[in-house]
N, CA, C and O atoms as CSV, one atom per row, in Angstrom:
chain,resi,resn,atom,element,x,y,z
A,1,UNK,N,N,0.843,-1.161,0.000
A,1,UNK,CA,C,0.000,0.000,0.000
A,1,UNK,C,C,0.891,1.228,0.000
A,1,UNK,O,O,1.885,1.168,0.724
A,2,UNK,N,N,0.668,2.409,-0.754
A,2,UNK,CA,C,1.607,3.208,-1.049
A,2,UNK,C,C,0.689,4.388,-0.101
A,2,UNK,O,O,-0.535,4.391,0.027
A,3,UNK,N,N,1.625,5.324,0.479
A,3,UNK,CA,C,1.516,6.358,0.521
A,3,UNK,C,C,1.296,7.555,-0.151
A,3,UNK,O,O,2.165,8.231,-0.701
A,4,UNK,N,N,-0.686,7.958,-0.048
A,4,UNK,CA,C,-0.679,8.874,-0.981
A,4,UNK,C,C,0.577,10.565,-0.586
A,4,UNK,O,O,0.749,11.396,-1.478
A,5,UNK,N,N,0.848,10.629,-0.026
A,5,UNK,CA,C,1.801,11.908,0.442
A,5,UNK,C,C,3.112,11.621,-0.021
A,5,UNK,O,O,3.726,12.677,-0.179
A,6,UNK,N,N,3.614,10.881,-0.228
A,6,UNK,CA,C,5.340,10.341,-0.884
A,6,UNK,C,C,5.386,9.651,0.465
A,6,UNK,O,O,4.500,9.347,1.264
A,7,UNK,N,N,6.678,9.505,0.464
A,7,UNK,CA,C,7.595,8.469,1.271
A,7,UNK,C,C,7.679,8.793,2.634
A,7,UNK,O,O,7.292,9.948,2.808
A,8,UNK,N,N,8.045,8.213,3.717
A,8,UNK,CA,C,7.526,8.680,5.037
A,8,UNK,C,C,8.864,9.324,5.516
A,8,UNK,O,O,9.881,9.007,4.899
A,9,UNK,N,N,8.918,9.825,6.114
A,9,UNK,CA,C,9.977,10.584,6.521
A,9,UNK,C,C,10.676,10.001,7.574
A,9,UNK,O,O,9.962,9.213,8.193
A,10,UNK,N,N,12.219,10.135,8.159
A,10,UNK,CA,C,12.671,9.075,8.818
A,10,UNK,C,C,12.393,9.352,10.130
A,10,UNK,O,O,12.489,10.492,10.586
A,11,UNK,N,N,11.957,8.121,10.960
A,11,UNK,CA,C,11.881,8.075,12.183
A,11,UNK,C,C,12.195,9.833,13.245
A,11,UNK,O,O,11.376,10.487,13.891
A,12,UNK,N,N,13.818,10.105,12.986
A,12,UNK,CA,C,14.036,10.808,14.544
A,12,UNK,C,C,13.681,12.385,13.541
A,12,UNK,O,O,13.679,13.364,14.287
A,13,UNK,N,N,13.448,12.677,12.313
A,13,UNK,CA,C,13.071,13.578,11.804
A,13,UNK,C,C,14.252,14.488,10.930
A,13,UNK,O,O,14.078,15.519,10.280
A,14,UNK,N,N,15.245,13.877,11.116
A,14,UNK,CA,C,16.362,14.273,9.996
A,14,UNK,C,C,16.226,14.041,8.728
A,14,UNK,O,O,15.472,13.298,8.099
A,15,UNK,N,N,17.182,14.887,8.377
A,15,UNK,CA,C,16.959,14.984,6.594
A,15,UNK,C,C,17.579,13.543,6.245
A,15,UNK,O,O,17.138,12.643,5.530
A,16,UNK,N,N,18.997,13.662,7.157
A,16,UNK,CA,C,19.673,11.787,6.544
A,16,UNK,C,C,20.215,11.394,8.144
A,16,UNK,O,O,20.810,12.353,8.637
A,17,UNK,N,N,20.146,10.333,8.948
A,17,UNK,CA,C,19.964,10.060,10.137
A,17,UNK,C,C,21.414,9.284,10.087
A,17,UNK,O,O,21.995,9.138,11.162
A,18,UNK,N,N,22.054,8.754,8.826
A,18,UNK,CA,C,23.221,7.578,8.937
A,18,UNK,C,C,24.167,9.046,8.780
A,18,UNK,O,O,25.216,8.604,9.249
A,19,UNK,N,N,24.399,10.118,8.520
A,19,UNK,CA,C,25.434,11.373,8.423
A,19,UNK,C,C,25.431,11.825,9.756
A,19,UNK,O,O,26.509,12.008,10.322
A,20,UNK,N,N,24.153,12.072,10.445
A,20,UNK,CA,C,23.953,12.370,11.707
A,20,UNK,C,C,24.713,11.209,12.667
A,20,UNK,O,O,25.688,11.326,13.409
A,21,UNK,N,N,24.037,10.270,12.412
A,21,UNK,CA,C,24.740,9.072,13.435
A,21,UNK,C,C,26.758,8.886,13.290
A,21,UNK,O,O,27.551,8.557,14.172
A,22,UNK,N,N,26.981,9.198,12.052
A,22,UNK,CA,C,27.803,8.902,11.365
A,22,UNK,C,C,29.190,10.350,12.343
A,22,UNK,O,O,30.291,10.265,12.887
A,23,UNK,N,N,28.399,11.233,12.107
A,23,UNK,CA,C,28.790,12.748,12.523
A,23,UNK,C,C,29.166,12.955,14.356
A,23,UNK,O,O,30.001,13.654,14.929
A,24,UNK,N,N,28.071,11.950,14.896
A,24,UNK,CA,C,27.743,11.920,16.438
A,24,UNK,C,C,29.704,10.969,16.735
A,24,UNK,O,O,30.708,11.488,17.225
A,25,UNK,N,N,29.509,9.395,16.145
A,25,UNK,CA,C,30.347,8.441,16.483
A,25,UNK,C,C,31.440,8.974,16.223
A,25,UNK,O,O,32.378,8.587,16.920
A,26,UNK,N,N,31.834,10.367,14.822
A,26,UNK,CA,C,33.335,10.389,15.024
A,26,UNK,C,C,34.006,11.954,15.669
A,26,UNK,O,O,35.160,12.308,15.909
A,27,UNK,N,N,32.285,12.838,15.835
A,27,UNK,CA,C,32.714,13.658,16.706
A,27,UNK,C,C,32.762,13.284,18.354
A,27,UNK,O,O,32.920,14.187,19.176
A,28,UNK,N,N,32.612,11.883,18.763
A,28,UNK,CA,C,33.145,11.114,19.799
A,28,UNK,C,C,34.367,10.843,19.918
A,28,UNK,O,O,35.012,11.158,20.918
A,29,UNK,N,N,34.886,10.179,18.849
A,29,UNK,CA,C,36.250,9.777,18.946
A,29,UNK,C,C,37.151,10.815,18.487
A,29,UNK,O,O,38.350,10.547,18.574
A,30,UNK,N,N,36.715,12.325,17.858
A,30,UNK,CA,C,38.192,13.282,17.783
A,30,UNK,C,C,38.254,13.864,19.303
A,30,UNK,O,O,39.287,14.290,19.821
A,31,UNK,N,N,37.018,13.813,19.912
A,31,UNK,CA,C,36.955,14.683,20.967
A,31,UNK,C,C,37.604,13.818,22.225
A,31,UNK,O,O,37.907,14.381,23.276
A,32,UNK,N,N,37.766,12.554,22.041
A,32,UNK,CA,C,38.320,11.286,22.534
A,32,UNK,C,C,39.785,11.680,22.661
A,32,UNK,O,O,40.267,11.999,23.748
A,33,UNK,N,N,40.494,11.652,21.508
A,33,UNK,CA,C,41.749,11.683,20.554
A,33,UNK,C,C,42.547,13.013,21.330
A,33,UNK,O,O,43.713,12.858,21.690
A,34,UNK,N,N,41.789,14.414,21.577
A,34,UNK,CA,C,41.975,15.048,21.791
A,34,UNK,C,C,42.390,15.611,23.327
A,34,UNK,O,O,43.325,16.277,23.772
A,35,UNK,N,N,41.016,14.894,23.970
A,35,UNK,CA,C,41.374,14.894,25.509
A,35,UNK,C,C,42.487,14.017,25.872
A,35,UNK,O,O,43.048,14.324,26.924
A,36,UNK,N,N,43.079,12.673,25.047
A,36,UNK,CA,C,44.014,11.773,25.378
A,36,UNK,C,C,45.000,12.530,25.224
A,36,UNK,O,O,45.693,12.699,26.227
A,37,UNK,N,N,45.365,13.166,24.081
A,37,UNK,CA,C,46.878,13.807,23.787
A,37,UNK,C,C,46.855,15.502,24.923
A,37,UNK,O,O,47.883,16.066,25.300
A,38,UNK,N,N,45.487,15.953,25.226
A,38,UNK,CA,C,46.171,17.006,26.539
A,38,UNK,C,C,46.707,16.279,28.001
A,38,UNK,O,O,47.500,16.816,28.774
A,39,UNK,N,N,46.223,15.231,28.148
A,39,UNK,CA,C,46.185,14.704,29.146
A,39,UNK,C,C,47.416,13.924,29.295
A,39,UNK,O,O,47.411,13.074,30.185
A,40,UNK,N,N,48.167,14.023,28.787
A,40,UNK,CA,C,49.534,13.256,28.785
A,40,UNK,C,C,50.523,14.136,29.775
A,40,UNK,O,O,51.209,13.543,30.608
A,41,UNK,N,N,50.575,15.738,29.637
A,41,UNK,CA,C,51.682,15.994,29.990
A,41,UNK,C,C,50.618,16.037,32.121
A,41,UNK,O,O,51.144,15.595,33.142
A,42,UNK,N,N,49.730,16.443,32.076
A,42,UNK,CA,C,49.410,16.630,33.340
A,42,UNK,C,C,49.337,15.427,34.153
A,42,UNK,O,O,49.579,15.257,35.348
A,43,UNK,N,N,48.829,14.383,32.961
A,43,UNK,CA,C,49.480,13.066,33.937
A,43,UNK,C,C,50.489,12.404,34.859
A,43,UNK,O,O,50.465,11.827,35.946
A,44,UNK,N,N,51.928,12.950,33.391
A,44,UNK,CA,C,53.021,12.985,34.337
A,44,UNK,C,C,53.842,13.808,34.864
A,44,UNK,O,O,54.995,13.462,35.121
A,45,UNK,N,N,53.374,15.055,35.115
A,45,UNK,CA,C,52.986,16.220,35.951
A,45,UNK,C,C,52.819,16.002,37.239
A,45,UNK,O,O,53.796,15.756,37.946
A,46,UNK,N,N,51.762,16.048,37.662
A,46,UNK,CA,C,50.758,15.374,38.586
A,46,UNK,C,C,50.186,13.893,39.063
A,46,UNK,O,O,49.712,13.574,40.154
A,47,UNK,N,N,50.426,12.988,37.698
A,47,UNK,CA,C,49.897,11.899,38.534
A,47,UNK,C,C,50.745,10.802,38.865
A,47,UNK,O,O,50.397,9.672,39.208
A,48,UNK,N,N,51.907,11.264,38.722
A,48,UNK,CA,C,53.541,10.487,38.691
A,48,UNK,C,C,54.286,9.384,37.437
A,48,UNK,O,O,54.749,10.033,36.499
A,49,UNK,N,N,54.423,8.162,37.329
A,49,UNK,CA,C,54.833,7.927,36.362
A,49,UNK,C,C,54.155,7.354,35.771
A,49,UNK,O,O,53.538,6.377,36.196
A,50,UNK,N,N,54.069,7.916,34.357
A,50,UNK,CA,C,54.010,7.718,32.754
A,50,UNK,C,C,55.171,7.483,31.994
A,50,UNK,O,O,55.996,8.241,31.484
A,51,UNK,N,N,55.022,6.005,32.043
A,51,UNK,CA,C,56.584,5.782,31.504
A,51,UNK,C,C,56.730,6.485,30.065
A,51,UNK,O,O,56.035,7.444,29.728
A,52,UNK,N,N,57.853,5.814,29.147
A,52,UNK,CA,C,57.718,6.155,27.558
A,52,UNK,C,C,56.578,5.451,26.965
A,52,UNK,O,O,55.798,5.763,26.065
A,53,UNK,N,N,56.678,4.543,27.621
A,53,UNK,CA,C,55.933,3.195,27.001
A,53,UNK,C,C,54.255,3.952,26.852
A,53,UNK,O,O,53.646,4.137,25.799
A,54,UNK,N,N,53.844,4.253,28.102
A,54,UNK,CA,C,52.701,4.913,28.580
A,54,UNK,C,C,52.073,6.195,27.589
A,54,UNK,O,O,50.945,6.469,27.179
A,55,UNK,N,N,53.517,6.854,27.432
A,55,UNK,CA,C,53.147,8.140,26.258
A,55,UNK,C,C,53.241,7.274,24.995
A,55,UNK,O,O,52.764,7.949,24.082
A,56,UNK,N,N,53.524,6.434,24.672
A,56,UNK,CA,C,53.507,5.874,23.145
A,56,UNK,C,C,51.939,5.412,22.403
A,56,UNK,O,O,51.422,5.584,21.299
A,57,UNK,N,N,51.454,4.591,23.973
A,57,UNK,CA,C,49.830,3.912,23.821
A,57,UNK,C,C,49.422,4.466,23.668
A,57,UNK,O,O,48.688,4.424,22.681
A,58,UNK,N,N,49.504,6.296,25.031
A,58,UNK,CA,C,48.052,7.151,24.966
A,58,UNK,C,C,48.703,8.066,23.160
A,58,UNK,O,O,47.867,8.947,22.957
A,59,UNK,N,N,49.518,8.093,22.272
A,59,UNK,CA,C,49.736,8.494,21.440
A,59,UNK,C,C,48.942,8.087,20.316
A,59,UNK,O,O,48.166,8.636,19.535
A,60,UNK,N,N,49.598,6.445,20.583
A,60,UNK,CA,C,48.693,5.367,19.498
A,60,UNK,C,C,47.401,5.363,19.667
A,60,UNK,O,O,46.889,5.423,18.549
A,61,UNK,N,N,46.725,5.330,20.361
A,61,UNK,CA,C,45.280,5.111,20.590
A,61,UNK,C,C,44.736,6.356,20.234
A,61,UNK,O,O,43.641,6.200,19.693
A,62,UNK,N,N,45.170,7.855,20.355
A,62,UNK,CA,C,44.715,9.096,19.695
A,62,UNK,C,C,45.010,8.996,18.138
A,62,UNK,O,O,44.034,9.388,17.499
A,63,UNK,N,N,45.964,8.628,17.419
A,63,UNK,CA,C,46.241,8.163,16.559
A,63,UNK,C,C,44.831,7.738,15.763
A,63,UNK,O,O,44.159,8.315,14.907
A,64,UNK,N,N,44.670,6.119,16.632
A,64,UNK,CA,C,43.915,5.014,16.163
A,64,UNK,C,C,42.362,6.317,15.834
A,64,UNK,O,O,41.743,6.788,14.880
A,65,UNK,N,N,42.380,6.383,17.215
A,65,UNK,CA,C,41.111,7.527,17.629
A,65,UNK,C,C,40.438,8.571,16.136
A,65,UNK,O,O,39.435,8.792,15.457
A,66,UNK,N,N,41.855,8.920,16.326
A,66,UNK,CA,C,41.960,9.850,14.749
A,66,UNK,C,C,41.217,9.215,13.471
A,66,UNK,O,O,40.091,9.459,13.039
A,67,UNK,N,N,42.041,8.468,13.077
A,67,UNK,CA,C,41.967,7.368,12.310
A,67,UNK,C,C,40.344,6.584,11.730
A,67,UNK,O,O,39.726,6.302,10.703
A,68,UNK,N,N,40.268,6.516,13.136
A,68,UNK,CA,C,38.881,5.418,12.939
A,68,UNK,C,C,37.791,6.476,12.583
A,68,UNK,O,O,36.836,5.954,12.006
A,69,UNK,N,N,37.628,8.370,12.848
A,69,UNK,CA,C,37.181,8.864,12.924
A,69,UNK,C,C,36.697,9.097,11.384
A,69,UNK,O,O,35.626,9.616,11.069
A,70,UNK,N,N,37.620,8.649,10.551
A,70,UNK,CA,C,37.447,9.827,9.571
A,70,UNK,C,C,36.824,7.955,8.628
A,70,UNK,O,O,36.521,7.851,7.439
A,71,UNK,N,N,36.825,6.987,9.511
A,71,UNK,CA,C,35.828,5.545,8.728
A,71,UNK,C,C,34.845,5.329,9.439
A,71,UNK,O,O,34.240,4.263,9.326
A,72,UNK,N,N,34.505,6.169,10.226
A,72,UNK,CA,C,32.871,5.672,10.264
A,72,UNK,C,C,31.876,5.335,9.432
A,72,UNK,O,O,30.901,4.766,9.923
A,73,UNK,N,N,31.907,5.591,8.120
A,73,UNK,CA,C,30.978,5.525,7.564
A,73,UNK,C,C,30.662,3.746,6.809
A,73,UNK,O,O,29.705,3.295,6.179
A,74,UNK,N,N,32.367,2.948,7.393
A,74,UNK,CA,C,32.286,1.807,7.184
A,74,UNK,C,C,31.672,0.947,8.304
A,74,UNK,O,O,31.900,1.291,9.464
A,75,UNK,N,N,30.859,-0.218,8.049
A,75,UNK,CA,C,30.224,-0.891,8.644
A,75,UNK,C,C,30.853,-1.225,10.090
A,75,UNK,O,O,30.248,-0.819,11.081
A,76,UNK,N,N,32.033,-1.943,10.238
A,76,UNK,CA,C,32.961,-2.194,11.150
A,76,UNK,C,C,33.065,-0.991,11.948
A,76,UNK,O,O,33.284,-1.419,13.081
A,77,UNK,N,N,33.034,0.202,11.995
A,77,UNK,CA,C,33.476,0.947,12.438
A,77,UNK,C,C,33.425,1.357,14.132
A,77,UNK,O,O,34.204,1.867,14.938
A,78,UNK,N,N,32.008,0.806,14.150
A,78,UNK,CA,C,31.151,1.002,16.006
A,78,UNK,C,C,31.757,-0.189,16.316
A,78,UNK,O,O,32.002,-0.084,17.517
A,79,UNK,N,N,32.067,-1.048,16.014
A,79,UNK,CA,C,32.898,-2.239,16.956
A,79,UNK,C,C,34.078,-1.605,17.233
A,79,UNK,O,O,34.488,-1.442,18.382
A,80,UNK,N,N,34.767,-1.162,16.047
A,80,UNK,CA,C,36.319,-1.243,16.219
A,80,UNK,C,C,36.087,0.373,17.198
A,80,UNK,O,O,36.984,1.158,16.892
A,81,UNK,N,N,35.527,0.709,17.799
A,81,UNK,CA,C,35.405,2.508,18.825
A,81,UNK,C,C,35.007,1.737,19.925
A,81,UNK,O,O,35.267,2.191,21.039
A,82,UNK,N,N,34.228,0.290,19.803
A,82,UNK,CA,C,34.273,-0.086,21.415
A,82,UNK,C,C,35.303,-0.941,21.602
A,82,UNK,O,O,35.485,-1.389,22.734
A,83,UNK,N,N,36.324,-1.389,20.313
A,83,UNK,CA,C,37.422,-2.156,21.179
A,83,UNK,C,C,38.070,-1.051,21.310
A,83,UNK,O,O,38.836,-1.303,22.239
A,84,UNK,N,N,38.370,0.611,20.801
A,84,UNK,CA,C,39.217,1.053,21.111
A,84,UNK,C,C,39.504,1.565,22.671
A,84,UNK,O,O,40.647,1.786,23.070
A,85,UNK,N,N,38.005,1.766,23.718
A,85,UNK,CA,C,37.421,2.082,24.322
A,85,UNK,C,C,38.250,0.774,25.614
A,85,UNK,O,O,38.786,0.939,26.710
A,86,UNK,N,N,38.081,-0.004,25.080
A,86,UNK,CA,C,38.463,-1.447,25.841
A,86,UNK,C,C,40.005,-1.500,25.860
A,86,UNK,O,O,40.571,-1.977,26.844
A,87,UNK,N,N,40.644,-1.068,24.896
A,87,UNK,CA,C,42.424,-0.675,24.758
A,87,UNK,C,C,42.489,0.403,25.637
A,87,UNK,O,O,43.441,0.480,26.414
A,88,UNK,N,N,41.723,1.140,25.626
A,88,UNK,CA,C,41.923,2.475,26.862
A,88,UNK,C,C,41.558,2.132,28.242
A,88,UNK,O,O,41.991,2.817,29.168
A,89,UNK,N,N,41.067,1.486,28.374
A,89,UNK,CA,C,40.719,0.553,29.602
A,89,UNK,C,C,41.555,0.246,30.138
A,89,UNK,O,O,42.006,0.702,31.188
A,90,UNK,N,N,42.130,-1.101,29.121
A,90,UNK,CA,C,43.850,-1.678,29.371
A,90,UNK,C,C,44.843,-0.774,29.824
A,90,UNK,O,O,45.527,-0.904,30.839
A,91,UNK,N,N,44.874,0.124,29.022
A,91,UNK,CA,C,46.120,1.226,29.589
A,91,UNK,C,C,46.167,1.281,30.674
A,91,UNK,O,O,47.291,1.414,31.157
A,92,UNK,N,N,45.054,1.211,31.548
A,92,UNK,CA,C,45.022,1.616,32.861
A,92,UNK,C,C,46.019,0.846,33.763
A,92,UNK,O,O,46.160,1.181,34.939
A,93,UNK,N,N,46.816,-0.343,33.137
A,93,UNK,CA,C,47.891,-1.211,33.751
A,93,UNK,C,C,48.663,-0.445,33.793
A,93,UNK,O,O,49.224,-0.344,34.884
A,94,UNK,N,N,49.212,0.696,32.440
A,94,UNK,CA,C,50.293,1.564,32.548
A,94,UNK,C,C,50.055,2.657,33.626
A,94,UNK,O,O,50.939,2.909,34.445
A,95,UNK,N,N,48.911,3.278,33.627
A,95,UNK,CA,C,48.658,4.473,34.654
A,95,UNK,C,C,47.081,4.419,34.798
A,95,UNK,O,O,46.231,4.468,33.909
A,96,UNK,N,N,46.896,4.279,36.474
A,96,UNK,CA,C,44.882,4.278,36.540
A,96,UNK,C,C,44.261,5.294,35.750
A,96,UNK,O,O,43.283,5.082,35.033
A,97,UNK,N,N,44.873,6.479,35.893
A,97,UNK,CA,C,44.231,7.669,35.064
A,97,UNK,C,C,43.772,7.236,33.749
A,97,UNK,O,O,42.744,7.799,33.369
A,98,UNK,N,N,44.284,6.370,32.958
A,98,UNK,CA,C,44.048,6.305,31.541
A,98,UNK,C,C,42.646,4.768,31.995
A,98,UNK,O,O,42.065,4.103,31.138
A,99,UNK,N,N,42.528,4.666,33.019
A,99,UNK,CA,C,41.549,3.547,33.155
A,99,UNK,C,C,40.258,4.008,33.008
A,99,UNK,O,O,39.290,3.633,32.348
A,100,UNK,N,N,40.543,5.214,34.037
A,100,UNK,CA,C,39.263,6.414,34.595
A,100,UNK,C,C,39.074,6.888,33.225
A,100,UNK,O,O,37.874,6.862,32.955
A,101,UNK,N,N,39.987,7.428,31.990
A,101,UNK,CA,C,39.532,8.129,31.284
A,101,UNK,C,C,38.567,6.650,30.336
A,101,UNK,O,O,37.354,6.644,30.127
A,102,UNK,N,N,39.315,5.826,30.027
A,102,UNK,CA,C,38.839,4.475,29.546
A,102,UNK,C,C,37.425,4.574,29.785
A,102,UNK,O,O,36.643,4.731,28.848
A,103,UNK,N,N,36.993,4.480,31.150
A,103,UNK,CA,C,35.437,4.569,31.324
A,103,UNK,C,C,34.673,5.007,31.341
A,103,UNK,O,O,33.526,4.561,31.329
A,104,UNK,N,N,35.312,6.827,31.400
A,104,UNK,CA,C,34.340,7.609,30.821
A,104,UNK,C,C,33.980,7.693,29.575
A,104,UNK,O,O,32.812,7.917,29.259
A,105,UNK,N,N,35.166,7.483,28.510
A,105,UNK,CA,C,35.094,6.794,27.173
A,105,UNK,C,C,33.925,6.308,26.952
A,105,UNK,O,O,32.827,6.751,26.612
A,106,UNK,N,N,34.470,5.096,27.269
A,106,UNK,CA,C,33.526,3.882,26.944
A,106,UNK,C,C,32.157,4.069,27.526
A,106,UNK,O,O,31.545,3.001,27.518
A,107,UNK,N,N,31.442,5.110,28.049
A,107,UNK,CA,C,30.055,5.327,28.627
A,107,UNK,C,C,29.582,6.781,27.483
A,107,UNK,O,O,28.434,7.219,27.401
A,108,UNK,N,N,30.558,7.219,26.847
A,108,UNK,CA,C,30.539,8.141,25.706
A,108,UNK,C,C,30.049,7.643,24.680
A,108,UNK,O,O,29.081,8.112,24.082
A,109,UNK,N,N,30.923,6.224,24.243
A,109,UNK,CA,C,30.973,5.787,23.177
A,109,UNK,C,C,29.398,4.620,23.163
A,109,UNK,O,O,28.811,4.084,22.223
A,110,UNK,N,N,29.161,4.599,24.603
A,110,UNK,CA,C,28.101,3.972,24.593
A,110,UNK,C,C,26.651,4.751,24.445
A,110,UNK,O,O,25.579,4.499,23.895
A,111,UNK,N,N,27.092,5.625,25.081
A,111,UNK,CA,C,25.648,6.621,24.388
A,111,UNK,C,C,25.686,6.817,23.279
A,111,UNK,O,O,24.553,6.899,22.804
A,112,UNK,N,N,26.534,6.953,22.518
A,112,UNK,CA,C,26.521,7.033,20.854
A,112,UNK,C,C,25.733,5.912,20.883
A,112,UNK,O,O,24.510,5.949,21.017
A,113,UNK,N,N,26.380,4.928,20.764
A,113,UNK,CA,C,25.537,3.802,20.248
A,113,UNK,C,C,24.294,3.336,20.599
A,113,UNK,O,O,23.758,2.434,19.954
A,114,UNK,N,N,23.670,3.958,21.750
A,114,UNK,CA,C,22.706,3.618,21.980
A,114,UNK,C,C,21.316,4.975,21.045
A,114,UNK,O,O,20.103,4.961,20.836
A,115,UNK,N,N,22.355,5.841,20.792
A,115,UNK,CA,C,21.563,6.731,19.771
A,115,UNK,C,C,21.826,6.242,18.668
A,115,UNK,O,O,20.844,6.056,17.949
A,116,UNK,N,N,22.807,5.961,18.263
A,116,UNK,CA,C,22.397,5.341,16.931
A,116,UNK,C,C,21.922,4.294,16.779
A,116,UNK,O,O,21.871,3.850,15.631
A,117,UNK,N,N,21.324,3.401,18.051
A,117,UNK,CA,C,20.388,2.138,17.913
A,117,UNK,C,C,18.953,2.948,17.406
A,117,UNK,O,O,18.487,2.814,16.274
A,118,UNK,N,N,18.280,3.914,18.601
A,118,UNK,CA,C,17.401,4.416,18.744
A,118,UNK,C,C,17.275,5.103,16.840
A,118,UNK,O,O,16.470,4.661,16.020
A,119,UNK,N,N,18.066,5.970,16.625
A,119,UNK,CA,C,17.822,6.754,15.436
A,119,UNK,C,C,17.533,5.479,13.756
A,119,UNK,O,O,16.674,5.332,12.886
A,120,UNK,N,N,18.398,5.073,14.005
A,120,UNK,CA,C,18.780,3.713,12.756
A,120,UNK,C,C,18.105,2.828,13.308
A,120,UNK,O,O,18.565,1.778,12.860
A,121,UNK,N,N,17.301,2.594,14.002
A,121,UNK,CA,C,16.824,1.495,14.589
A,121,UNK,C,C,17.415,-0.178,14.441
A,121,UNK,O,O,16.856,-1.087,15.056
């Protein structure tokens, strides 16, 4: 049965909801990327040692962060932001701080996704 009015318009009321969703997941992870690389020098500043090793991960993972940001639009992409989320976790062996940030992360990266369940259904 067709719609005499045209086509129905999408669910959350956007013009395109996968750019929006798309826009949400990787303005998560620059803003991710970003707080990791300020947070390096006050870490070992203030929160004592950050080895080399320690500045290399929280480097790589802003990196990755970077990276994954600009492929969201590939399918894989919301997995590979909650394993990155789960690598930031890990860090927390090198320094707790990067554990704490890990989980606020990962409760970031989870509201994304739970909006882009809701929006994309």
């Amino acid at each position: 049965m067709s719609d005499p009015d045209g086509p129905t318009p999408p669910r959350s009321g956007l013009r395109n909801p996968k750019a929006a969703v798309r826009g949400l997941g990787a303005g998560a992870l620059v803003l991710e990327a970003i707080v990791l690389l300020l947070a390096i020098q006050p870490i070992r500043v203030l929160g004592g040692d950050l080895s080399g090793w320690g500045v290399a991960a929280v480097i790589v993972l802003a990196v990755l962060a970077i990276l994954l940001a600009g492929m969201m639009g590939r399918p894989w992409a919301w997995v590979a932001g909650a394993v990155l989320q789960a690598l930031l976790i890990a860090c927390g062996l090198l320094h707790w701080s990067l554990a704490v940030l890990g989980v606020i992360f990962a409760g970031v990266w989870g509201y994304a996704a739970y909006v882009r369940r809701t929006i994309l259904g």
